[in-house]
MARDRENKE-55302 format. One record per residue: x negated, y negated, z of N, C-alpha, C in turn; residue in three letters. Coordinates in steps of 0.2 Angstrom, whole numbers, plus 5000, padded with zeros to 4 digits. Last residue first. Example, Ala and Ser with C-alpha at 12.3 -4.5 7.8 and 13.67 -1.06 7.14 Angstrom:
493650115035493250055036493650005039Ser
493450285039493850225039493450165039Ala
% end
This chain:
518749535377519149565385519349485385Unk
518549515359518449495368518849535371Unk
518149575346518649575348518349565356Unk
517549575333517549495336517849515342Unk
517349715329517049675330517049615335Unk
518749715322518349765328517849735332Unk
518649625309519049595317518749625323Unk
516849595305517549615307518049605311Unk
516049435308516149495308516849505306Unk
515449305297515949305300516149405303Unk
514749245286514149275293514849285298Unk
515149185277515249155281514949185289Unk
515249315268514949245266514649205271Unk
516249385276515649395276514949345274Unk
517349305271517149325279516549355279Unk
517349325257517249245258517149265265Unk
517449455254517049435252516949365256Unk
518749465263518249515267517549485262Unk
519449395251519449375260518949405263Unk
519449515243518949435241519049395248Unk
520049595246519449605246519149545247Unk
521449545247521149565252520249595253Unk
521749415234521649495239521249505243Unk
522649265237522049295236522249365241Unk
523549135233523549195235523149235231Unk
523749015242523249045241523449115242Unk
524848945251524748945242524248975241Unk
524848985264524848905262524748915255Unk
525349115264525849075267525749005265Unk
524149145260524649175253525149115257Unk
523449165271523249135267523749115261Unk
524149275279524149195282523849135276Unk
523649355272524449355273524649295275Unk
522549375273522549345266523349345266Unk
522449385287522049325284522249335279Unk
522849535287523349465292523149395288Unk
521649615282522349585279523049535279Unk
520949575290520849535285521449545280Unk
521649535306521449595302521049545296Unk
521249445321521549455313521349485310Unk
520949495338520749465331521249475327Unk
521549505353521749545344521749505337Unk
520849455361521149505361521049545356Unk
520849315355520149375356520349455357Unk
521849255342521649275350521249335349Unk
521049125334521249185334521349215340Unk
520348985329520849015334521249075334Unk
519349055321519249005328519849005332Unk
520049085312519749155316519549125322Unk
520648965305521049045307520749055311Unk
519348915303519848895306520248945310Unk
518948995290518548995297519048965303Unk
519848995282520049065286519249055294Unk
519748855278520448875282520348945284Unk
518548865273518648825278519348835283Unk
518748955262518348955268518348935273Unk
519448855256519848915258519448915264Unk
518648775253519348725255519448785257Unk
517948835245517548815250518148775255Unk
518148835233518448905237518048895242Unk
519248705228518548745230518648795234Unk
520748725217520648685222519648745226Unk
521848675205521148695207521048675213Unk
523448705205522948685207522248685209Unk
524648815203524148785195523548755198Unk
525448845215525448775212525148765205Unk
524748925222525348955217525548905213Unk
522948885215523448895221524148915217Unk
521348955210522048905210522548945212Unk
519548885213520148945214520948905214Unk
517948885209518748855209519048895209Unk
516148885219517048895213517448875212Unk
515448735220515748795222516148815217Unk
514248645226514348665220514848735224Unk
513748565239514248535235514548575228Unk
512848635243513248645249513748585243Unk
511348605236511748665234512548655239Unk
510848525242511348475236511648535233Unk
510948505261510848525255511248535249Unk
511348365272511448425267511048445262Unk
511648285286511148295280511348365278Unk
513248185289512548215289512048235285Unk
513948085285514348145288513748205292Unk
513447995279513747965285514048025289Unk
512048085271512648075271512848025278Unk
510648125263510748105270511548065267Unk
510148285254510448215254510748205263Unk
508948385249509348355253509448315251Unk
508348535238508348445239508948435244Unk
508348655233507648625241507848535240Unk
508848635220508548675225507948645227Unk
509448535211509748555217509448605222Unk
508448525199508548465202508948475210Unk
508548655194507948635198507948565203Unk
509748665190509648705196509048685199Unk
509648545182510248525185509948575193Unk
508848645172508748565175509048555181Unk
509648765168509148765171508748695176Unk
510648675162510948695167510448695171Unk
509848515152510048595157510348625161Unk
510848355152510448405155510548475153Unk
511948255152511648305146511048315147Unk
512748225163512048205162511548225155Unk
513848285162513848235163513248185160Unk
513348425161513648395154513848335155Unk
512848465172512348475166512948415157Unk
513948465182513548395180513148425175Unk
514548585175514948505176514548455177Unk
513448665178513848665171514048585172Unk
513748725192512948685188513148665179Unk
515248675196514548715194514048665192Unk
516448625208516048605202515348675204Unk
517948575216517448645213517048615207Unk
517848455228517948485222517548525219Unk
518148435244517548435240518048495232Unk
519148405254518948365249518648365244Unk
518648455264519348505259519248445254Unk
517948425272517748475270518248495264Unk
518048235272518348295274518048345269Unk
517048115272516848165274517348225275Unk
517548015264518148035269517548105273Unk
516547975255517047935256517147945264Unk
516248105250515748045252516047995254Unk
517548155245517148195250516748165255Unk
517648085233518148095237517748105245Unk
516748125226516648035230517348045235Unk
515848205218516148225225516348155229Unk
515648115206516148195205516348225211Unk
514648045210515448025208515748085208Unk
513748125216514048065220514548055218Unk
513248195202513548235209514148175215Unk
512848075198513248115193513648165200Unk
511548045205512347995203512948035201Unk
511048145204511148135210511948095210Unk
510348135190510848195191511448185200Unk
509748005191510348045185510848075188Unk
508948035199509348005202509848015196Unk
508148135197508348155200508948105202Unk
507748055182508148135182508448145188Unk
506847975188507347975183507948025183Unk
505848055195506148015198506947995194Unk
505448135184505648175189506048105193Unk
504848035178505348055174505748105181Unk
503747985187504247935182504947985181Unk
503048125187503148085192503748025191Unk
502648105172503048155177503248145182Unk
501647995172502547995170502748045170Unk
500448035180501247995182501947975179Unk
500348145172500648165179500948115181Unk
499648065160500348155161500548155167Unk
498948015165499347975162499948045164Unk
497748085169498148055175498848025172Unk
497648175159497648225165498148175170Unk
497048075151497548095148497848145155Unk
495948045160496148015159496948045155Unk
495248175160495348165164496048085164Unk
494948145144495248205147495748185151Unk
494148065143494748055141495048115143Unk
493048105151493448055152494048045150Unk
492548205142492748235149493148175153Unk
492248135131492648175131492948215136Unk
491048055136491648015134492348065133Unk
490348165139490448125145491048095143Unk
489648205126490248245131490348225136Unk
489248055123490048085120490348165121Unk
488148045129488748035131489548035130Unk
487448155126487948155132488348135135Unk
487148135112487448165113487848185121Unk
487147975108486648015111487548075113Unk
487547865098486947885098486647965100Unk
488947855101488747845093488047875092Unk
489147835113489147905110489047905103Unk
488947735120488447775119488547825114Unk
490347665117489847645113489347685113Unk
491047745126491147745121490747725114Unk
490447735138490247795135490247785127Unk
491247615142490347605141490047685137Unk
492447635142492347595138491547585136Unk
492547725150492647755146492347695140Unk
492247665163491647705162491847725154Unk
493347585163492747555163492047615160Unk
494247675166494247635162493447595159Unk
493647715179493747775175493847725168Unk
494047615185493047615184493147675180Unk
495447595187494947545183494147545180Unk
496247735185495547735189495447655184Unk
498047735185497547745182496847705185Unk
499347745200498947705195498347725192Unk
500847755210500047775207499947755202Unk
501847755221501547715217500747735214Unk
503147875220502447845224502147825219Unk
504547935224504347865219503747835222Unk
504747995234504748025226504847995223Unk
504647925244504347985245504248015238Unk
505647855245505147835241504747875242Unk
507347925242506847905245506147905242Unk
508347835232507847885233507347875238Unk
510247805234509647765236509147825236Unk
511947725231511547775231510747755229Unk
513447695240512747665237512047735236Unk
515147675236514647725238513847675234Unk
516147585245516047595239515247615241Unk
517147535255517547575250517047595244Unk
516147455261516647435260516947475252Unk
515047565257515047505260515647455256Unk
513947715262514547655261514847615261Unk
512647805258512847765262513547735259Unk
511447895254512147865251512447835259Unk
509647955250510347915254510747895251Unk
508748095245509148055244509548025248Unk
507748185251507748175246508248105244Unk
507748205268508148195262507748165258Unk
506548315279506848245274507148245269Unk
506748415292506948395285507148345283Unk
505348465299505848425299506148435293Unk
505248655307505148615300505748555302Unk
504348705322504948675318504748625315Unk
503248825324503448755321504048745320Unk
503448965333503448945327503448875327Unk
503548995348502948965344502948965338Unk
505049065350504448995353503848965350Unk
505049145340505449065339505349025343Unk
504249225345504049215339504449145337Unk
504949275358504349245358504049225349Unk
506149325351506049265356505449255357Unk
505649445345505849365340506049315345Unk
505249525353504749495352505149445347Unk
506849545359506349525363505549485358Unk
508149535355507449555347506949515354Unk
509249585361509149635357508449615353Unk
509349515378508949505374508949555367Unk
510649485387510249525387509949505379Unk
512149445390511549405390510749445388Unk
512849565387512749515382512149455383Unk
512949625400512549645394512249585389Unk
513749555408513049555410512549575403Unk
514849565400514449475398513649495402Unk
515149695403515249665396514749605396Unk
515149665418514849715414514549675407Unk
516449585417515949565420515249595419Unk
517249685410517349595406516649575410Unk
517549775420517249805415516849725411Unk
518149695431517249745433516949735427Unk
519349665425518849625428518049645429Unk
520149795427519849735419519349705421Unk
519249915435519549875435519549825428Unk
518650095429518450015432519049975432Unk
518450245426518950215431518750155434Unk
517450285415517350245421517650225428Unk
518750305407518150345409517650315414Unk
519250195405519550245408518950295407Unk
518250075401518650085407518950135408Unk
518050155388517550145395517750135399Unk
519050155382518750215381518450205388Unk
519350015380519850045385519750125385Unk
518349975371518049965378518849995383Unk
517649975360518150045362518350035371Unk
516449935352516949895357517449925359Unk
515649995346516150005344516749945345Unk
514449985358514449975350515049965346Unk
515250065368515250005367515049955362Unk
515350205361515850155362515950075365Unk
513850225361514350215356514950185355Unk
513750195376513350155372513550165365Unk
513950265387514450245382514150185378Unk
512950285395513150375393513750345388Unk
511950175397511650265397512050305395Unk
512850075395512250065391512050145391Unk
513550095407513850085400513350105396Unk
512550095416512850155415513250155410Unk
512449965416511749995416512050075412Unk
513449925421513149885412512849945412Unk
513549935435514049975430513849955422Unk
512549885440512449955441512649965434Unk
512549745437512149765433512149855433Unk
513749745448513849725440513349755436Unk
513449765459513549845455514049815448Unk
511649765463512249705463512649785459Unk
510349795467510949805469511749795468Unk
509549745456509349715463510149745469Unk
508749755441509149775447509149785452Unk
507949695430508549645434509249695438Unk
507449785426507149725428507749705434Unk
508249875419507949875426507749855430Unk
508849795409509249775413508949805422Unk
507549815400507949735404508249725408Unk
507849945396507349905400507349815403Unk
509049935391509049975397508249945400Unk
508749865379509449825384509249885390Unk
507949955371507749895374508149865379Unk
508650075371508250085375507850015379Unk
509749995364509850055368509150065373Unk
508949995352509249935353509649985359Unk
507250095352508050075350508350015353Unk
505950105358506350125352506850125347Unk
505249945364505750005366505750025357Unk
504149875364503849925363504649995364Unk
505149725378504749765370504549815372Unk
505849715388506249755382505649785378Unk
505049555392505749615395505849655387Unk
503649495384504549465388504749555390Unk
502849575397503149515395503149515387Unk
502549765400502249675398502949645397Unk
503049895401503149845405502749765406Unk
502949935389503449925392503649875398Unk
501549995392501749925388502549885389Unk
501850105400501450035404501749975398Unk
502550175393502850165398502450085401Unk
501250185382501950155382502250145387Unk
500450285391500150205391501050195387Unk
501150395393501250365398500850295397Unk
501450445379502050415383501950365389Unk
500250455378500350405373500950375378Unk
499950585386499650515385499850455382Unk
500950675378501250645387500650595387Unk
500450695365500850675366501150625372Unk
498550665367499250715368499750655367Unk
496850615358497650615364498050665363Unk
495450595351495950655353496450645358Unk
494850475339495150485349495650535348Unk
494450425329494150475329494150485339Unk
495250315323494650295329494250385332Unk
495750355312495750325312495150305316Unk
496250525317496050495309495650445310Unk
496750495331496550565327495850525321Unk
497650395330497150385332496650435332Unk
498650455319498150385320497750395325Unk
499350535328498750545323498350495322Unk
499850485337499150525341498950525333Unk
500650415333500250395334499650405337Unk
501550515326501350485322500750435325Unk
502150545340501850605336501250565330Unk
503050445341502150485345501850485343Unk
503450355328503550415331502950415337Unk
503750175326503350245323503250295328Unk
504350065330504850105325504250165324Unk
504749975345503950025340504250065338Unk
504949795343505149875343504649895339Unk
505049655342504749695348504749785346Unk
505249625327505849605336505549625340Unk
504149645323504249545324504649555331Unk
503549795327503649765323504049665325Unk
502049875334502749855337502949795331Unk
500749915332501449965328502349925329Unk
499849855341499949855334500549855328Unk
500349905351500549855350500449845343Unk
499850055352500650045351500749955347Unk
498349995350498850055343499550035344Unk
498449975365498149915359498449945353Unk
498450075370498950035372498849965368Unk
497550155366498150205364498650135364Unk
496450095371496450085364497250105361Unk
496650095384496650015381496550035374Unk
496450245387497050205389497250135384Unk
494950235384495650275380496250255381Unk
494650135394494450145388494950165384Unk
495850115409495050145404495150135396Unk
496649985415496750025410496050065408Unk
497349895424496849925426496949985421Unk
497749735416498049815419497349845419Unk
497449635410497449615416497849685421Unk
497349665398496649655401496849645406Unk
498649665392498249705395497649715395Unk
498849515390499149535396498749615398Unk
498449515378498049475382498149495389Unk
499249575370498549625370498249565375Unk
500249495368500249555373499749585373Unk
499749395360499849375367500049445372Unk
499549465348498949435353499149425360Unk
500849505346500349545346499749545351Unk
501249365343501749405346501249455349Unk
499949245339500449285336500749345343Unk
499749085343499449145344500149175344Unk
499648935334500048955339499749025338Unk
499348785327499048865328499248885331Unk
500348645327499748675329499648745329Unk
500548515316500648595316499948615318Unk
500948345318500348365317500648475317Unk
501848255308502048285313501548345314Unk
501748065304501248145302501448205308Unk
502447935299502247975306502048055301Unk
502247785295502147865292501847895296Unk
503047645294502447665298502647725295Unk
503247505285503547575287502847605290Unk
502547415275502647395283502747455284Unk
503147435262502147435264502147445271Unk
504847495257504347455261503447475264Unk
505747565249505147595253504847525254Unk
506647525239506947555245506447555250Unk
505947525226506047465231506247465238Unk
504647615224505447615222505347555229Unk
503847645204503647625215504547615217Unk
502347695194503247715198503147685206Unk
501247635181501647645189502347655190Unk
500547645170500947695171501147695177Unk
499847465174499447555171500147615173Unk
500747325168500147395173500347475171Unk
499947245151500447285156500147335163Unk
498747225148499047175147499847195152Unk
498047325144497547275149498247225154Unk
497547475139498047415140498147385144Unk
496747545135496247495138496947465137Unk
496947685127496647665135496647595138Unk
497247665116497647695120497647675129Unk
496147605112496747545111497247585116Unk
495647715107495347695115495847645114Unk
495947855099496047795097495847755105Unk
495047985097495347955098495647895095Unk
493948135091494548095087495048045094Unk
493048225096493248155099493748085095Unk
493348335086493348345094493348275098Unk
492648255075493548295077493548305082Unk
491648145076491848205077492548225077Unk
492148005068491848055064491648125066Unk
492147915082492847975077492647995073Unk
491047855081491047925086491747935084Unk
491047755072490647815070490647875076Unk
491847665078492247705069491647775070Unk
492447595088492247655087492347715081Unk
492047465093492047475087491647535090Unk
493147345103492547405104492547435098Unk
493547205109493647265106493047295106Unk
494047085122493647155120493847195116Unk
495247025128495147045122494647085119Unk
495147055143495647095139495547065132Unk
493647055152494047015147494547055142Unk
493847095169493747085165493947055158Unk
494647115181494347055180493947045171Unk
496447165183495647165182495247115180Unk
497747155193497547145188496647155187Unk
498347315202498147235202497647215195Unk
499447425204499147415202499047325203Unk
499647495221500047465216499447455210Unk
499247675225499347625227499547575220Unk
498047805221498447795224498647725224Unk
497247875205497347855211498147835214Unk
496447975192496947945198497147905203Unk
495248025190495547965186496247935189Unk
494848145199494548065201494948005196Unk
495948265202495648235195495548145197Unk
495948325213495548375207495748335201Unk
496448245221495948275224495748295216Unk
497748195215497148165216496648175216Unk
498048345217498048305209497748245210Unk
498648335231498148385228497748365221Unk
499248235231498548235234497948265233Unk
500448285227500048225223499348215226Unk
500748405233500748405226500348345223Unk
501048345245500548395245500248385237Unk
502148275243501748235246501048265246Unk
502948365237502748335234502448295235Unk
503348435249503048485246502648425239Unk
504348355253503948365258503348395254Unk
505448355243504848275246504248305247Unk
505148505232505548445239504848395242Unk
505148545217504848545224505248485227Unk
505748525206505948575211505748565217Unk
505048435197505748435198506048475205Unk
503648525193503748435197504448435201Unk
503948605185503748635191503848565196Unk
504248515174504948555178504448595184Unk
503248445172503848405171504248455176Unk
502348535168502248495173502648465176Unk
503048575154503248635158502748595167Unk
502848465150503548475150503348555155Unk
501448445148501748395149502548425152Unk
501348565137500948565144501248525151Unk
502648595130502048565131502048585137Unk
503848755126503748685130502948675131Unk
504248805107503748805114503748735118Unk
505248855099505548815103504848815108Unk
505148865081505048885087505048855093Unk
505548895066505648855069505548875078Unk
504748955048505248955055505048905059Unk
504248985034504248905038504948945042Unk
502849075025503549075028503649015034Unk
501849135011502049065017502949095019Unk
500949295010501549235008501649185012Unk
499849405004500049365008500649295003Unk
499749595005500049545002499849475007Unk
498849735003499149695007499249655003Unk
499849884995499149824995499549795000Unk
499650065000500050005000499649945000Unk
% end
């Protein structure tokens, strides 16, 4: 078979370098784009910080560079660079003030779950074999405190690993020791064995702790279940005995090491991305200048390109020096008008959101908000949906009603026996309601819910109810149900 050649002209859709900087820009939040610019400053000197101010040199200078365009690799035009006459590619937002002080919320180092109980056993009179067996468990114990790996599984590790012969009944009796470290419960096997180690702590007689204790050891399925007129009659307890049991448990801790891990995490602030405020019946909308940071092109970066530019006619350094400049230089120009455009865009899209929930921003009522997709504003804004989804994740807005996430405005639509669109978040809001006032007793089924639902116009099945209560981190009725 010969080979052939032929032309053929198709059409291909690739994003620039410029445009695919553009959408990684768009997503990241305040917080994460304060990072994002330092870094970019850091790794390219043509950048800087702050307003631009006029130069001192002479803005008529021309520079005659016919004979270093004779390479193709430094084909430029330098009139590119040297516009003297406007400032250099700056974005700065009004809103933001020089005055403001910029508080830095310093993150200290905290010591891990692990560490802290390997610390308490140096202060047990343990041997050698003992502090390694009791160092392995802690290893093995997972964030909530529990050690999910067998015995058996632990002699061999150390078998294999540290080349230490143990038994079974060794391992149990250094576990019994760790058991007995700070907080209460850890190194238990089960949620059962952790609640009974905490409850021994705290037994002093009393015959509230007794009778939990003995829930926990022989009806601990039917307490899981909340079966609790199983317990009381097998028990032969009074309402009141069992209800005082009940709440003694319930204080008790089920992720003992996620209580020490929520102590010493950092708490993340969160900055909004946007404000809206009101004022006299009419919505104002404002960026924070956290996403409008003033940056401007290097003057000595300018300066050095204009001095290369004439070397390079001669010497070959300097016109690989004049081409690592314009680089650099084209490196800084791309980012701030990404930085521009990301600004552009967010408020676009922001606006666009603001009118289409003004009702909501107005009256802060949850029933208020209208169903909308990522579709609804892409076509207000003629935008991507993709755009729209990068513009709503990880971004807040500071409300008169408080701060949200720009996802907490986008929902389905559901219609009533009326023909009314109305957000399926107006529902959720009405079976949270429900369930809040529910008697404890005797929660509401979810078929109760889509019974009482269908009573105000919503007539939704019984799956989609047990879909929307679940949404909502909302348990079964069995479940909900109090003494």
């Amino acid at each position: 078979m010969a080979l052939k050649q032929y032309l053929a002209q198709k059409l291909e859709q690739r994003l620039s370098p410029q445009q695919i900087q553009l959408m990684k820009l768009l997503q990241v939040p305040t917080m994460e784009l304060d990072q994002r610019i330092k870094q970019e400053i850091e790794e390219n000197p043509a950048l800087e910080e702050g307003a631009d101010v006029e130069d001192d040199y002479d803005n008529d200078d021309e520079y005659d560079n016919d004979d270093s365009n004779s390479d193709d690799d430094n084909d430029f035009d330098i009139s590119d660079y040297m516009d003297d006459d406007t400032p250099d590619y700056k974005t700065q937002a009004n809103n933001h003030s020089k005055d403001d002080e910029e508080r830095v919320i310093p993150l200290s180092g905290e010591q891990s779950f692990q560490e802290k109980l390997t610390e308490q056993l140096h202060l047990l009179d343990l041997d050698d074999t003992q502090f390694l067996i009791a160092d392995t468990i802690i290893g093995n114990l997972d964030e909530s405190g529990y050690l999910n790996r067998e015995v058996e599984a632990i002699v061999d590790d150390l078998a294999f690993s540290a080349n230490v012969i143990v038994n079974e009944a060794q391992v149990e009796e250094v576990l019994s020791l760790v058991q007995e470290l700070d907080p209460a419960g850890v190194g238990a096997r089960d949620l059962r064995e952790c609640l009974l180690l905490q409850l021994e702590r705290k037994q002093d007689g009393d015959i509230t702790k007794f009778t939990a204790k003995k829930i926990l050891q022989d009806h601990f399925e039917e307490f899981t279940k909340k079966h609790y007129d199983k317990i009381q009659k097998k028990l032969e307890i009074e309402d009141e005995d069992l209800k005082e049991a009940i709440a003694e448990i319930i204080k008790l801790n089920p992720k003992p090491g996620g209580s020490m891990k929520e102590s010493a995490k950092s708490m993340q602030q969160i900055i909004p991305d946007f404000v809206i405020n009101e004022f006299e019946g009419q919505l104002e909308l404002s960026i924070n200048g956290r996403n409008a940071p003033e940056l401007k092109i290097s003057r000595e970066y300018e300066r050095m390109l204009r001095g290369y530019s004439e070397g390079a006619k001669t010497s070959k350094s300097d016109k690989e020096a004049l081409t690592f400049v314009k680089q650099k230089l084209d490196g800084a120009k791309w980012f701030i008008d990404a930085i521009r455009q990301r600004q552009n865009t967010l408020l676009f899209t922001m606006d666009a959101i603001m009118n289409y929930q003004k009702e909501y921003f107005l009256t802060g009522d949850e029933t208020n908000l209208r169903p909308m997709i990522l579709k609804d504003i892409a076509d207000i804004v003629n935008l991507d949906i993709s755009t729209i989804s990068r513009v709503a994740n990880s971004k807040y807005v500071q409300t008169g009603y408080g701060i949200f996430p720009l996802k907490y405005f986008f929902s389905e639509s559901l219609s009533t026996d009326s023909g009314e669109e109305v957000s399926t978040r107006e529902v959720k809001k009405i079976l949270s309601e429900a369930i809040e006032g529910e008697q404890k007793k005797k929660p509401l089924t979810d078929d109760r819910l889509a019974l009482l639902l269908k009573e105000k116009g919503y007539n939704i099945a019984r799956r989609t109810v047990a879909k929307y209560r679940e949404q909502l981190n909302i348990p079964v009725a069995r479940l909900r149900k109090e003494l």
